[in-house]
N, C-alpha and C positions, 0 to 999 in steps of 0.2 A: 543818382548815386547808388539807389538798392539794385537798379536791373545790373549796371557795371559789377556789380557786386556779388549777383548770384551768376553772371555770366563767367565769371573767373574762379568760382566756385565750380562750376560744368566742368570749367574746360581742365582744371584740376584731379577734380575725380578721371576724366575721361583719361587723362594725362598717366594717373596713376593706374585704372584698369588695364591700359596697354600695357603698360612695362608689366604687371602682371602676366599680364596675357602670354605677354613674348618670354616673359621668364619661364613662365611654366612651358611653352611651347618648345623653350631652349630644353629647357630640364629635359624634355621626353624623347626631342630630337639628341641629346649627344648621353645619354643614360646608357650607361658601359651595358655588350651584353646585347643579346635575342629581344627585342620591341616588347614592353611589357602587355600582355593580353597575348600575347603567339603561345598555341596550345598546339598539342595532338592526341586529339579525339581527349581525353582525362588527365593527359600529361600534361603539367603549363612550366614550359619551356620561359619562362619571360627571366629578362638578365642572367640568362648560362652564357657561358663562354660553346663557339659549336661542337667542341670536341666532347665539351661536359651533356651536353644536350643528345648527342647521339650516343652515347654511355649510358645515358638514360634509356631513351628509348629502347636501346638493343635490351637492356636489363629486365626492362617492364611488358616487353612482350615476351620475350621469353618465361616470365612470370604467369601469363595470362595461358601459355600456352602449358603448361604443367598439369592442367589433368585434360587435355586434349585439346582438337579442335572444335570438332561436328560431333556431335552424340546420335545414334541414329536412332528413332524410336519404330519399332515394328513387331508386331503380334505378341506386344507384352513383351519383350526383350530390347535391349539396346545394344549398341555397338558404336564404342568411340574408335571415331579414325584419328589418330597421332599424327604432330607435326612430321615425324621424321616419316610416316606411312605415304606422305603426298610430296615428301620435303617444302614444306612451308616454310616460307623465312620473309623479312622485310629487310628492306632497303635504309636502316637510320643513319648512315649515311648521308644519303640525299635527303633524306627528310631535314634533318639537321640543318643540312644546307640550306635547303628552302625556307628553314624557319629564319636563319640568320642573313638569310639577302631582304628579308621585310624591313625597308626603311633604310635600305644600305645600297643605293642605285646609284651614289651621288651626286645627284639631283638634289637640291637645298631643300626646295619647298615640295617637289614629291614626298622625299622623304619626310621632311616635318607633318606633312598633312598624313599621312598611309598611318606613324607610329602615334598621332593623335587618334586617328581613327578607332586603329588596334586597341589602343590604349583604353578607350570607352565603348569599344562595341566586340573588342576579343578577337583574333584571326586562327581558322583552325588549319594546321597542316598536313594533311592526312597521310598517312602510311603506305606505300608502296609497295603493296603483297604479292609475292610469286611463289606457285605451288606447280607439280609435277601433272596436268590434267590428264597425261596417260594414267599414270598409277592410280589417281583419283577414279578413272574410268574402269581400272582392272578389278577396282573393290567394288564399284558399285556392280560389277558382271557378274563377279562371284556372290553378291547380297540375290540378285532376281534368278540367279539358278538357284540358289540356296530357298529361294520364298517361289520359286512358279510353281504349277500347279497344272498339269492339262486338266482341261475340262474332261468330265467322263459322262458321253450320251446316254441317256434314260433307253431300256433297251426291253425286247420283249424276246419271248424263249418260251419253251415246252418244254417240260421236264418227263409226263407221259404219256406225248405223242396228239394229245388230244386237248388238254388246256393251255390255253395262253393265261400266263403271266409276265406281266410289267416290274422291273426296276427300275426306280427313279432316280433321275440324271444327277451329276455331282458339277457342282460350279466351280471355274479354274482362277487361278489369281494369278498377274504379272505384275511387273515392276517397268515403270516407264525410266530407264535410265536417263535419258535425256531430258527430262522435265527434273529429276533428283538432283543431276549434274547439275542444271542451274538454280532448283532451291538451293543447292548448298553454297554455291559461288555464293548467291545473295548474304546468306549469314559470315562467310569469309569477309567479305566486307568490310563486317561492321566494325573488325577491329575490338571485339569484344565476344574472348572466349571462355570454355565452350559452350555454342551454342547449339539447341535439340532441334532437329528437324524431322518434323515426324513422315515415314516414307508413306509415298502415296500408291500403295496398291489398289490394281485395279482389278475388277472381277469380268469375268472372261466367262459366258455363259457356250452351255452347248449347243451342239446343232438340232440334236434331236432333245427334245422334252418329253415328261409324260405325256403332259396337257397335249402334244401334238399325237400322243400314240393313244388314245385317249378309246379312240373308233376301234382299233385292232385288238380285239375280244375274241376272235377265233380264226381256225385253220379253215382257211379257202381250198387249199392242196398240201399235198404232199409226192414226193417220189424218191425212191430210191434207187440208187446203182451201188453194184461191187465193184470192185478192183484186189488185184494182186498185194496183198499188205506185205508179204514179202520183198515186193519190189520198192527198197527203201526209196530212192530218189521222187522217181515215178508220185510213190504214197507221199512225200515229203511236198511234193509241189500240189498233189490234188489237197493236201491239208490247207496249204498257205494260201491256194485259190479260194479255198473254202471261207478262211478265216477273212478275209477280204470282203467276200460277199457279205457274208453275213451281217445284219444289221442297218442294213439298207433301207431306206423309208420312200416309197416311191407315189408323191401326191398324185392325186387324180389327175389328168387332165397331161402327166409328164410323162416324158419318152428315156427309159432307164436304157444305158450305151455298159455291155460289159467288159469293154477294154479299158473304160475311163474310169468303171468303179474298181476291177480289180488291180489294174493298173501294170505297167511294164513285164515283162516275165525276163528279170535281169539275176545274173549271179550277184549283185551287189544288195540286188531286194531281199535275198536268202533263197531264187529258186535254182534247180539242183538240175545236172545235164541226166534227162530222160529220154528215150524212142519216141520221135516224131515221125507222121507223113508230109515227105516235100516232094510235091510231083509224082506224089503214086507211088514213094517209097520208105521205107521204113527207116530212119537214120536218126544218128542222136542230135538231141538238140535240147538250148534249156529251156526249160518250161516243162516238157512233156508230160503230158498228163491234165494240164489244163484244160482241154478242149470237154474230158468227163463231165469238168464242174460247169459251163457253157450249157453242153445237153441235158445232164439233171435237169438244169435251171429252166431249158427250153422248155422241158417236158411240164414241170411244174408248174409255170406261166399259162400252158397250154388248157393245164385240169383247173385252173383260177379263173378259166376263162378272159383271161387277160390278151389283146390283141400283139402277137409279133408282127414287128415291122421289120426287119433284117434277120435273115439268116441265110445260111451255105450249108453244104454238105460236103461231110468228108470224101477225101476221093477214094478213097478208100473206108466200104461201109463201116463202122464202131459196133465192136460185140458189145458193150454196155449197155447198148437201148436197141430197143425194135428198128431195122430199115425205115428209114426216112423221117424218125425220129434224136435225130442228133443233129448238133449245131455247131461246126467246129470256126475257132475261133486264130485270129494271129497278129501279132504286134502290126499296127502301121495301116492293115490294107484287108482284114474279114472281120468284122466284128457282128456280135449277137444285141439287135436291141428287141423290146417291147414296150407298148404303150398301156397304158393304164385307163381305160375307157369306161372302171366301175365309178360307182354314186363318191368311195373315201379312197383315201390313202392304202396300199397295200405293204408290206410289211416283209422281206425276207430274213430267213434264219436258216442259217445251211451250219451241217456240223459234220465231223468223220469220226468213226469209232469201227474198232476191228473190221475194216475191212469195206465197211459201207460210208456210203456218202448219201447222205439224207438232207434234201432243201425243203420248208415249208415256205408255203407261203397265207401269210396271215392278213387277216383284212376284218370287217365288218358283219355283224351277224344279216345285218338288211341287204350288203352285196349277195352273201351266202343263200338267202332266200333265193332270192333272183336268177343266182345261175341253175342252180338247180345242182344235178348231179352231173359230170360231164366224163367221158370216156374216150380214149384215143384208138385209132384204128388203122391199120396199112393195108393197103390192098397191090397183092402183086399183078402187071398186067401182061400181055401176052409177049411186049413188045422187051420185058426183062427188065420193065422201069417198076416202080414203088409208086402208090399213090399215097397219100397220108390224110388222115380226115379225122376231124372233131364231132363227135357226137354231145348234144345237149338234151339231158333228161328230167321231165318235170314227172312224181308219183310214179317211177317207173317206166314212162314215154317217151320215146323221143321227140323230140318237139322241132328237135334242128339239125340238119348233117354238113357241115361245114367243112369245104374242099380247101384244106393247107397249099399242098404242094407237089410237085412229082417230080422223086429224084431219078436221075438214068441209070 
């Protein structure tokens, strides 16, 4: 009689848990309205009607979006980008929608179990963000011109003819727009604005350093040639040669090419149409005038004791420099190289001032020892040709006579 007794007892409670159960399960399943627990992202959407719910949402982002999107943090300043600067906007709309299809399949028991679910563990519906990624592009372009920076190389110079002094180099900054383009998607995301992203500039070092010009303490050589300062063009392109050259760092061991340091002789680069030799004749061409800064250079290399590996001669001799001491140069197919065969790095600085065109060339006090003093020489021979020759002097001696070249 007791087990009868607590056995109808069981089945009573169990009897009455269900219809609980199912009651509440009903309650949740036919609950007018968005599944209680359906959110988007802070909004809880639970029992709107959809129209009310996407009312909502359009209201609340638009709230969010009132004092901007993205704030950009950089060198102590910021700059907020605005919805209407990328046109941002969201879809609440479909959001709405998606929130009011949770538990609405009809499907019985889908839907009873998904708004149980929702009901005790929350469902979030997220927002559908569309933004302009051109314009987002245009701004961040205009931010990295606005913040770059070229690097400026550490540089060495004469001021009277006889000491070398070093400035040192200045560091460049850029802006990785495509790495910012996607930090900044990331905080679009979140649906929660404005958010700071701080930009990530990066530093951009130079090519040449002090620490690298560290060796170059004095004038290995020097040389100079005139020219017609009158002749603007002419003087215009042996300037822009010049200023090309200049600053050239040439490690031991490397082979310096002067078509590829000074580069193209184009009217686009700034050179100006001056009297060239093509085939033995005098005619305008742009560049002209270029081939001076070539020969200085040769000449220079030659007093530094530096080994040339390329050169030509004019076909017609250059009143600038002594017979068979000129190197003339031309886009594509003659170019002036030398190699660099001392103990350091050697160092050019070419400059033009009324009229003259002055190149040193800078290097080491211990290469300076070593070469000695060195002196150039032509010898004319019977035959109507030039010879050309380096002399190497140690205390006044020559110690070496070094046969260049023999032009016709």
């Amino acid at each position: 009689m007791g087990r009868h007794y607590k056995l109808v007892i069981m089945v009573a409670a169990l009897s009455v848990l269900l219809v609980a159960v199912c009651s509440s399960a009903l309650a949740i399943k036919n609950a007018p309205g968005i599944a209680n627990g359906v959110h988007s992202e802070k909004i809880d959407l639970s029992g709107l009607d959809q129209q009310t719910a996407q009312k909502l949402i359009a209201d609340n982002f638009a709230q969010e979006l009132a004092d901007g999107v993205v704030v950009l943090a950089y060198n102590g300043t910021e700059k907020t980008i605005k919805a209407n600067d990328i046109d941002l906007s969201c879809n609440s709309e479909k959001t709405a929608q998606a929130a009011a299809a949770i538990g609405a399949s009809g499907n019985f028991f889908k839907d009873t179990f998904d708004k149980i679910i929702c009901s005790y563990q929350g469902k979030n519906v997220p927002l559908e963000i569309t933004y302009d990624k051109d314009k987002l592009n245009n701004i961040l372009k205009t931010l990295a011109a606005s913040v770059h920076a070229e690097p400026v190389n550490a540089y060495a110079y004469t001021a009277d003819g006889s000491t070398v002094k070093i400035v040192k180099e200045k560091t460049g900054r850029s802006i990785d727009t495509e790495q910012l383009a996607g930090l900044i998607a990331d905080k679009i995301e979140t649906e929660n604005y404005p958010q700071t992203v701080t930009v990530p500039i990066n530093t951009v070092e130079p090519d040449i350093t002090a620490d690298k010009l560290s060796q170059i303490n004095t004038i290995l050589a020097v040389y100079k040639t005139n020219f017609n300062a009158s002749a603007a063009n002419r003087s215009a392109n042996i300037a822009l040669a010049s200023k090309n050259l200049s600053g050239v760092l040439v490690p031991t061991g490397t082979t310096f090419s002067f078509n590829k340091t000074v580069g193209p002789r184009l009217a686009a680069d700034g050179y100006k149409e001056a009297p060239v030799i093509i085939d033995g004749k005098v005619v305008p061409g742009v560049g002209g005038g270029v081939c001076q800064v070539s020969s200085t250079l040769y000449d220079a290399i030659l007093l530094a004791g530096l080994t040339p590996v390329e050169r030509s001669a004019h076909y017609i001799p250059a009143e600038y420099v002594p017979r068979a001491f000129d190197a003339t140069v031309a886009d594509g197919f003659i170019d002036f190289r030398f190699r660099n065969d001392l103990q350091d790095s050697v160092y050019i600085y070419s400059k033009v001032s009324a009229g003259t065109l002055t190149v040193f060339i800078m290097g080491s006090s211990a290469d300076k020892a070593k070469i000695g003093t060195v002196t150039l020489k032509n010898a004319y021979n019977k035959d109507g040709s030039v010879s050309a020759y380096r002399l190497f002097n140690q205390n006044g001696t020559v110690i070496k006579k070094e046969f260049l070249h023999t032009d016709e």
